[in-house]
MISE-559173 format. One line per 10 residues: number of its first residue (from 0); their letters; for each residue x, y, z of C-alpha. Coordinates in nm, 2 decimals, decimal comma, padded with zeros to 4 digits, m for minus. Layout:
# residues N
NUM	A	X/Y/Z  ... $
//
This chain:
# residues 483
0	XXXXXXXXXX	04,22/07,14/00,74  04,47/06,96/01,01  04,40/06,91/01,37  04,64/06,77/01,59  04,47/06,64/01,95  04,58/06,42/02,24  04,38/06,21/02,43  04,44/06,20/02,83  04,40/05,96/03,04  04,10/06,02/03,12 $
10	XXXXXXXXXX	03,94/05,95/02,78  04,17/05,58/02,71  03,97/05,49/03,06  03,62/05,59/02,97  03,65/05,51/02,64  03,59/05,08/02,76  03,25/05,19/02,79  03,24/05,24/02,40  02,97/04,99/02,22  02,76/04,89/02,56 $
20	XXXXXXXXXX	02,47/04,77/02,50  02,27/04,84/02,81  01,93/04,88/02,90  02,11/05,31/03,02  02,10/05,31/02,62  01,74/05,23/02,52  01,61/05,55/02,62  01,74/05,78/02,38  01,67/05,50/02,11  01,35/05,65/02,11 $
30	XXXXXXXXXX	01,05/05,41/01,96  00,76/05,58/01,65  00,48/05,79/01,73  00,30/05,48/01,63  00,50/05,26/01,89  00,45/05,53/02,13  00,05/05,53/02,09  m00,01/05,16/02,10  00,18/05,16/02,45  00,02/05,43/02,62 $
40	XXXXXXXXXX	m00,26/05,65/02,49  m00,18/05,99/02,45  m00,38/06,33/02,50  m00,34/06,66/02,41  m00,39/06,78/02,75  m00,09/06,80/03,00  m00,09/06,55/03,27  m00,09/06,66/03,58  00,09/06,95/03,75  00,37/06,92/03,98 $
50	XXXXXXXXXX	00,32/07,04/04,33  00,39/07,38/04,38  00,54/07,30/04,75  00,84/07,52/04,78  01,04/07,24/04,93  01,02/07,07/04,61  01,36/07,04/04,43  01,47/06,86/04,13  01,84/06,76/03,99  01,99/06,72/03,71 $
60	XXXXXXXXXX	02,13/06,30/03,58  02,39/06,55/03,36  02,59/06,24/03,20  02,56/05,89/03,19  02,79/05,64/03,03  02,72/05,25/03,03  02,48/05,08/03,29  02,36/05,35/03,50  01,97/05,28/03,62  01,76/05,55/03,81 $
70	XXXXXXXXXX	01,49/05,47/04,09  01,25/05,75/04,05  01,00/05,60/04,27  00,76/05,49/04,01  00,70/05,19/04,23  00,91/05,01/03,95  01,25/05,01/04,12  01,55/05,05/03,97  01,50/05,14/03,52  01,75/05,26/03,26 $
80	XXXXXXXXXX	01,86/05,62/03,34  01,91/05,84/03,00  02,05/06,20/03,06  01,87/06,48/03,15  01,61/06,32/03,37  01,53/06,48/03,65  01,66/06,33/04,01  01,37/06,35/04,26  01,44/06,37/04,71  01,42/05,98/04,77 $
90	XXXXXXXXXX	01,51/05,84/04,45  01,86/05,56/04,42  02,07/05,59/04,15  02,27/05,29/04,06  02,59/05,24/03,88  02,74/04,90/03,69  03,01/04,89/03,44  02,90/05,25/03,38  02,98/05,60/03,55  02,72/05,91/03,58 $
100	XXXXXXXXXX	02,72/06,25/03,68  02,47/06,45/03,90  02,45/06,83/03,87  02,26/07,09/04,12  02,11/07,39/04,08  02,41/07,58/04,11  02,67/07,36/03,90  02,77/07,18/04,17  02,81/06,77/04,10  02,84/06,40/04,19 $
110	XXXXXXXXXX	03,03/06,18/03,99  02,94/05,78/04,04  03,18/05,55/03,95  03,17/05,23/03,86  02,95/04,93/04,03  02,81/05,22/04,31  02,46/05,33/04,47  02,38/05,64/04,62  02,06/05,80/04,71  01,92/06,10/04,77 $
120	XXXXXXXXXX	01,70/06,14/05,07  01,69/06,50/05,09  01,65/06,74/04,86  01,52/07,07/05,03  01,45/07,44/04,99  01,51/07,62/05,28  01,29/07,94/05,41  01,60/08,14/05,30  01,63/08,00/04,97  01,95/07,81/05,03 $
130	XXXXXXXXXX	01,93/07,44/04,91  01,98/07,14/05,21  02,12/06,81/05,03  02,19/06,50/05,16  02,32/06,24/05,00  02,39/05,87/05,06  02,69/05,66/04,98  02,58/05,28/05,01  02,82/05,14/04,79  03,14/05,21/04,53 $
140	XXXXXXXXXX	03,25/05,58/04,52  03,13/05,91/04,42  03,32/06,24/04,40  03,17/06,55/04,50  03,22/06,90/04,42  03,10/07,20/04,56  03,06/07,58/04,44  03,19/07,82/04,69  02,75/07,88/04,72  02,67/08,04/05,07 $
150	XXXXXXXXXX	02,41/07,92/05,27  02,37/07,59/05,10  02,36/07,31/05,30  02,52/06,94/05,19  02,62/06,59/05,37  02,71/06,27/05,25  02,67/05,97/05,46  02,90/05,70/05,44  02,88/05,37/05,62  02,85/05,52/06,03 $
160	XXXXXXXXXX	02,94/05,85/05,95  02,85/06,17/05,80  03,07/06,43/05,66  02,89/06,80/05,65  03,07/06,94/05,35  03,09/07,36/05,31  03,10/07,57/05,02  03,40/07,53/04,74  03,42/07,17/04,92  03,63/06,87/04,67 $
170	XXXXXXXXXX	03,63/06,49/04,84  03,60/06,14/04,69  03,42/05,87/04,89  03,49/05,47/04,84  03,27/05,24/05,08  03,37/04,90/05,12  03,20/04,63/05,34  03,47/04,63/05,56  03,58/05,00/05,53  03,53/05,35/05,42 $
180	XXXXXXXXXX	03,82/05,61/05,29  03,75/06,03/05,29  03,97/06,19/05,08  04,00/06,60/05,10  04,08/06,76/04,75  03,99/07,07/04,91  03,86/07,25/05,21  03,83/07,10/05,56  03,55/06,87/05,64  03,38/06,78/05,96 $
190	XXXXXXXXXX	03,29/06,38/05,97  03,02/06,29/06,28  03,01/05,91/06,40  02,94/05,79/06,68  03,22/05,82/06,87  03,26/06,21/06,79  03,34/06,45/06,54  03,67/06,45/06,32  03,78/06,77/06,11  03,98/06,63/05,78 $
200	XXXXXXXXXX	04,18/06,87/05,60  04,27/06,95/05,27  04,53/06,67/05,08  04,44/06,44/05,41  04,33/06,12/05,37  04,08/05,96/05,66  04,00/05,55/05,66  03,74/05,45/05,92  03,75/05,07/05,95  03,50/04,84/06,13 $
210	XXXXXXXXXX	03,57/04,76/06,47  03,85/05,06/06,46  03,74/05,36/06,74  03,96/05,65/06,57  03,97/05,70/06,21  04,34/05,64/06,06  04,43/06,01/05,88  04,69/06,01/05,64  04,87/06,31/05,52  04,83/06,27/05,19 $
220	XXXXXXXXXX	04,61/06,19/04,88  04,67/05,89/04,65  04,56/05,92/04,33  04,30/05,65/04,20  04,24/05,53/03,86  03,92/05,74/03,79  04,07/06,09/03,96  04,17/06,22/03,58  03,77/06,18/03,50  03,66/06,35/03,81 $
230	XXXXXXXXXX	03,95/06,65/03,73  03,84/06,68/03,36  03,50/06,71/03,42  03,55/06,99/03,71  03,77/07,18/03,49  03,51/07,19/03,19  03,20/07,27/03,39  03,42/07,58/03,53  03,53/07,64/03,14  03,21/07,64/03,01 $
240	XXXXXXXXXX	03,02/07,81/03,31  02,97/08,13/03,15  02,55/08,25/03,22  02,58/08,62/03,13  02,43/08,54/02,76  02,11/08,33/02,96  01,91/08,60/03,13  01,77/08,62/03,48  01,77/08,19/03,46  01,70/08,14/03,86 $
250	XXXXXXXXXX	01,97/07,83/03,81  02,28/07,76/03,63  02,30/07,41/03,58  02,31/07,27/03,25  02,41/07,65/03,06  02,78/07,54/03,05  02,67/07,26/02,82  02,44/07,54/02,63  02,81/07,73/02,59  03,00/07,38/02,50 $
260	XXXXXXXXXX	02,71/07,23/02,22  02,63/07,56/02,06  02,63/07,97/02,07  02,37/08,25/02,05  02,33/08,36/01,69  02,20/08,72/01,52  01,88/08,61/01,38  01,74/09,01/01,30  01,46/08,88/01,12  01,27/08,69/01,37 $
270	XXXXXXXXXX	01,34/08,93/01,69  01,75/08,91/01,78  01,91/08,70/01,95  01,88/08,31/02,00  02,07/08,04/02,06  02,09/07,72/01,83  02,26/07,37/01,88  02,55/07,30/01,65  02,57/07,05/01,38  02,16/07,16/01,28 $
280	XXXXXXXXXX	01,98/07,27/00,96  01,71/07,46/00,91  01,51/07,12/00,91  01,61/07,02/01,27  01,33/06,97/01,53  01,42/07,05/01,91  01,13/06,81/02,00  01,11/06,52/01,78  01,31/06,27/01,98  01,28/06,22/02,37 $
290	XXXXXXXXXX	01,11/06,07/02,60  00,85/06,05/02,85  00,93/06,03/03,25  00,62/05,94/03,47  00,69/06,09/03,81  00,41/05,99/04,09  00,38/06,35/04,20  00,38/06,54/03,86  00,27/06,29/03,59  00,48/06,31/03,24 $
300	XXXXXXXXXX	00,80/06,54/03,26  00,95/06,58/02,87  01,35/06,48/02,89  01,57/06,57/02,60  01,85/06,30/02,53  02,05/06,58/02,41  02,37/06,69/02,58  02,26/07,04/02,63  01,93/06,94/02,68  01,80/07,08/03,01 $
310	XXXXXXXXXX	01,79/07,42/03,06  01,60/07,48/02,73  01,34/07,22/02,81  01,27/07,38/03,18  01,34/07,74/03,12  01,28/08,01/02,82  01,13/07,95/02,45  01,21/07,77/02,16  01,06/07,98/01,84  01,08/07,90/01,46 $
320	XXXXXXXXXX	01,25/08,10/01,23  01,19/08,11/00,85  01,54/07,99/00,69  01,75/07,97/01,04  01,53/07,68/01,19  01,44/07,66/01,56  01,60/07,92/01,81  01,60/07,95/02,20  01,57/08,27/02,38  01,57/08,25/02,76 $
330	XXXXXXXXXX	01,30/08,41/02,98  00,99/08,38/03,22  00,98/08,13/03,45  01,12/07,86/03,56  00,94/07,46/03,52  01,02/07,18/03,70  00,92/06,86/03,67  00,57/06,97/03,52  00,75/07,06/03,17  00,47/06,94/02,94 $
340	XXXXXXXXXX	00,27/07,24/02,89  00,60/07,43/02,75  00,66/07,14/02,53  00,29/07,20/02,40  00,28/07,56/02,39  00,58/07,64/02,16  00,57/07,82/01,88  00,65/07,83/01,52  00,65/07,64/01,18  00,36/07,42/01,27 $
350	XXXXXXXXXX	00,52/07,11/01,33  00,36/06,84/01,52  00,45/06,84/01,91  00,48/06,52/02,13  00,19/06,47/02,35  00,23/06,34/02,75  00,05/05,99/02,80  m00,32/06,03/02,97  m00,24/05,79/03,24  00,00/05,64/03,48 $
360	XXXXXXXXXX	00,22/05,32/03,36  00,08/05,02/03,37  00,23/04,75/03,55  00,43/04,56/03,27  00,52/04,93/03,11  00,81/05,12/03,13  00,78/05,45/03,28  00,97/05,60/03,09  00,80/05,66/02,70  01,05/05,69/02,42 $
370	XXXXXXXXXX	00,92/05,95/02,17  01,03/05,99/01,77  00,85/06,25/01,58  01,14/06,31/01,39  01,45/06,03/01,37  01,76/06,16/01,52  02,10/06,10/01,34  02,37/06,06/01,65  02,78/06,16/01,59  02,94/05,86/01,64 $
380	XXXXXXXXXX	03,31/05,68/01,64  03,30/05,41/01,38  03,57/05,26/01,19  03,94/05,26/01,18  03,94/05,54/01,46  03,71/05,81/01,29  03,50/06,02/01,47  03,20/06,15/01,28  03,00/06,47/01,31  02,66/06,42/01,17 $
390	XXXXXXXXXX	02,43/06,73/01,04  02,09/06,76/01,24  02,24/06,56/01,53  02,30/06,83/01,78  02,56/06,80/01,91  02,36/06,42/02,00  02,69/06,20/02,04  02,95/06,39/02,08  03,15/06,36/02,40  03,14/06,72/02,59 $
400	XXXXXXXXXX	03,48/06,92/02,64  03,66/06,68/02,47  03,69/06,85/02,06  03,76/07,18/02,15  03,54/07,47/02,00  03,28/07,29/01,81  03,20/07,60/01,53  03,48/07,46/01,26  03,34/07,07/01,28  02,99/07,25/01,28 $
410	XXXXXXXXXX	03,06/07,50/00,99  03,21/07,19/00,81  02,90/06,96/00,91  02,68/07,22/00,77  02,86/07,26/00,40  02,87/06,90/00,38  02,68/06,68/00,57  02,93/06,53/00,78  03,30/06,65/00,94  03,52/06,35/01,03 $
420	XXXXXXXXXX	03,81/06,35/01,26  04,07/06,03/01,27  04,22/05,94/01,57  04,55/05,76/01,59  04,66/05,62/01,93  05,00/05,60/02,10  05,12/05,34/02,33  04,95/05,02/02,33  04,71/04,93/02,02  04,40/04,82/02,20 $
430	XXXXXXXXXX	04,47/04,97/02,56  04,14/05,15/02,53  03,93/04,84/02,59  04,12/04,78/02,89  03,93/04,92/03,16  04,10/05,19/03,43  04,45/05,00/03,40  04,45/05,12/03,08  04,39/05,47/03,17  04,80/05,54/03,15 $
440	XXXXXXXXXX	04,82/05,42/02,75  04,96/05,68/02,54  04,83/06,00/02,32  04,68/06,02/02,01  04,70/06,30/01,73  04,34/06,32/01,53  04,34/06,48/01,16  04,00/06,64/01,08  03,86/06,67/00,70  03,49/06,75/00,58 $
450	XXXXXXXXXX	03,33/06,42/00,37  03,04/06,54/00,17  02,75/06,31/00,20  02,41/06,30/00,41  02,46/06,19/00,77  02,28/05,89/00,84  02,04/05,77/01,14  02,18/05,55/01,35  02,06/05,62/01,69  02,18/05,22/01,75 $
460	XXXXXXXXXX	02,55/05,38/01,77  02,50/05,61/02,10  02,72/05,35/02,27  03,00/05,46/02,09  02,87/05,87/02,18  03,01/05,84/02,47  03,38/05,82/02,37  03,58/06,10/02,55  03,91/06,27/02,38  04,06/06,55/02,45 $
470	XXXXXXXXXX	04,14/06,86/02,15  04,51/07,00/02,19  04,61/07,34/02,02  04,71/07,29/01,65  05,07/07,13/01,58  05,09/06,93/01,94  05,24/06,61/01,94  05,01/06,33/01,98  05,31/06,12/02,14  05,25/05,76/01,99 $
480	XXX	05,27/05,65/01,65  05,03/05,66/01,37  04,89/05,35/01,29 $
//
């Protein structure tokens, strides 16, 4: 079989990020049950419950690439972030030669660039339901993109001011010491300071510069190196935003990755429909890899380092079925932080289930607890431009939106082991490693073949997971030569 695929600027620019080795990384590396124990003693019990205050919000860290740390208020300041961990009201997230993404309850997101901090000192439930967010920028940039949600309320503070942001709101904020820059993607936004309020309109531009009483407002947007990143990832969380398959979920963030990283099947035999991750066997274990997150006001929260892996970890209920493997079916209610008990309480073929630490960290441990039950094989890029889909990783590596429909590489993955695509870049050889300058390289056309053989683990290579490309219909040109 022949693909044909092109890679957008976008993908040359994240794709510097390839092999980092940060402390962002060691998370989803997880440690043996063994390791596990001699840290922290472990109980069968779940620890303890999250409050059940109705102001009490979480949000999801939906990506991270590179050096991203999290401050979840552990009293340990700033720790490697992994994805899927929950973002608590008060907690800092902090950003160096790495980028993440933030995602609300109702899809809406924050992307952090490069060398920023932002934190979230509000995250509310008002008496109507509607969600209040605030958020502060203290330093880099972050984009922000809202669903046209009514009733929710959300701000971003910047330096003096505060811009109030509506529904179906798109800006992107850059702080510097010596200034700040609002630019308007879409909708109008009102900014308070303290000399007043101004109203900045869509494709404006408004700098507010120390010492400067009126913001200068410029009638235009100019594009900045990381704008192709913040468009792609808008355009695949409204491609992949589908929820009719996922019940009565009360929230829809993280279902668009459900759509992207696999499908709902017909499994008659064991009660209808589920859904199941691609790239998995019958032998694949939804919980044996992942890690524990102590959080001072709910104990141990489970977090998935899968792509997909939120919804199914807070929501629903995974169930074993004989010759399939493990299925989700959504339903009941919805858990926050306090996750443990459904980790503990699913059902099926017997297998062993990962059990919350007794007790808080101590003061030289991590708070965060890698688990491995079962080891994880990750799809990786590795040599002379090949990008490798592993059977029984998940989906655990692959970069989201960027491959197209996943069922052929899947359906390929499960015949014979492993699916391979090779990449060939245009423009530049090397560009990639170049950093945002490089974002403006050339295309790349990618041939795909099935390679029998067993994947390997190699959960060491999720630096290279994070790799973004970009699938183009069959026969497009890849606009560089092969190499």
């Amino acid at each position: 079989m022949k693909t044909t695929s092109v890679i957008s600027a976008t993908a040359l620019m994240v794709w510097m990020f390839v092999g980092l080795s940060s402390g962002a990384q060691e998370p989803v590396a997880p440690a043996t049950a063994a390791d596990s124990n001699d840290a922290v003693a472990t109980s069968a019990e779940p620890s303890t419950p999250a409050s059940t205050n109705s102001k009490v919000r979480i949000v999801r860290l939906s990506e991270v690439k590179g050096e991203v740390q999290l401050d979840r208020l552990t009293g340990k300041g700033f720790e490697g972030a992994m994805a899927n961990l929950p973002v608590t009201e008060g907690a800092r997230l902090k950003t160096g030669n790495g980028v993440a993404e933030v995602e609300f309850e109702d899809n809406s997101t924050i992307r952090v660039a490069q060398n920023s901090l932002v934190e979230f000192p509000k995250l509310e439930m008002l008496p109507s339901g509607a969600k209040s967010s605030a958020v502060n920028l203290l330093q880099g940039t972050v984009y922000v993109n809202l669903l046209n949600t009514k009733g929710n309320e959300f701000s971003v503070k910047f330096g003096l001011q505060t811009v109030n942001l509506p529904p179906d709101s798109h800006i992107r904020l850059q702080l510097t010491p010596t200034e700040s820059n609002l630019a308007v993607m879409h909708g109008d936004v009102a900014v308070q300071e303290p000399s007043g309020t101004t109203i900045v309109g869509k494709n404006r531009t408004a700098t507010f510069s120390a010492g400067q009483s009126e913001p200068m407002i410029a009638k235009s947007v100019a594009e900045q190196p990381l704008d192709s990143w913040d468009h792609d990832a808008v355009q695949y969380h409204k491609s992949y935003a589908n929820a009719t398959s996922f019940g009565n979920s009360p929230y829809s963030y993280g279902i668009n990755d459900m759509n992207y990283y696999g499908s709902f099947i017909n499994a008659s035999g064991c009660g209808g429909s589920m859904w199941r991750p691609y790239f998995t066997s019958a032998s694949w274990d939804p919980f044996g890899s992942g890690a524990w997150a102590y959080y001072p006001s709910a104990g141990y929260s489970w977090v998935s380092p899968y792509p997909w892996g939120w919804t199914p970890y807070h929501y629903g209920n995974w169930n074993y079925c004989q010759g399939v493997g493990w299925g989700w079916r959504p339903g009941g209610t919805w858990l926050g932080l306090a996750n443990n008990s459904f980790v503990n309480s699913t059902a099926g073929s017997g297998t062993i289930r990962p059990r919350p630490p007794i007790r808080a960290p101590a003061a030289m441990q991590s708070s965060l607890v890698p688990v491995n039950l079962k080891a994880v094989p990750a799809s990786t890029l590795s040599a002379h431009d090949t990008f490798v889909f592993r059977n029984d990783s998940a989906g655990l590596g692959v970069p989201r939106g960027n491959f197209g429909k996943l069922n052929s590489f899947a359906n390929q993955t499960s015949q014979h082991g492993m699916a391979t695509t090779t990449v060939y870049y245009g423009g530049q050889r090397g560009a990639a490693q170049g950093g945002p300058s490089a974002a403006s390289a050339g295309g790349y056309s990618a041939s795909s073949r099935s390679s029998v053989g067993n994947a390997q683990s190699s959960m060491s290579s999720m630096g290279a997971a994070h790799t973004s490309v970009q699938s183009a219909p069959s026969g497009a040109s890849g606009g560089g030569a092969h190499r």
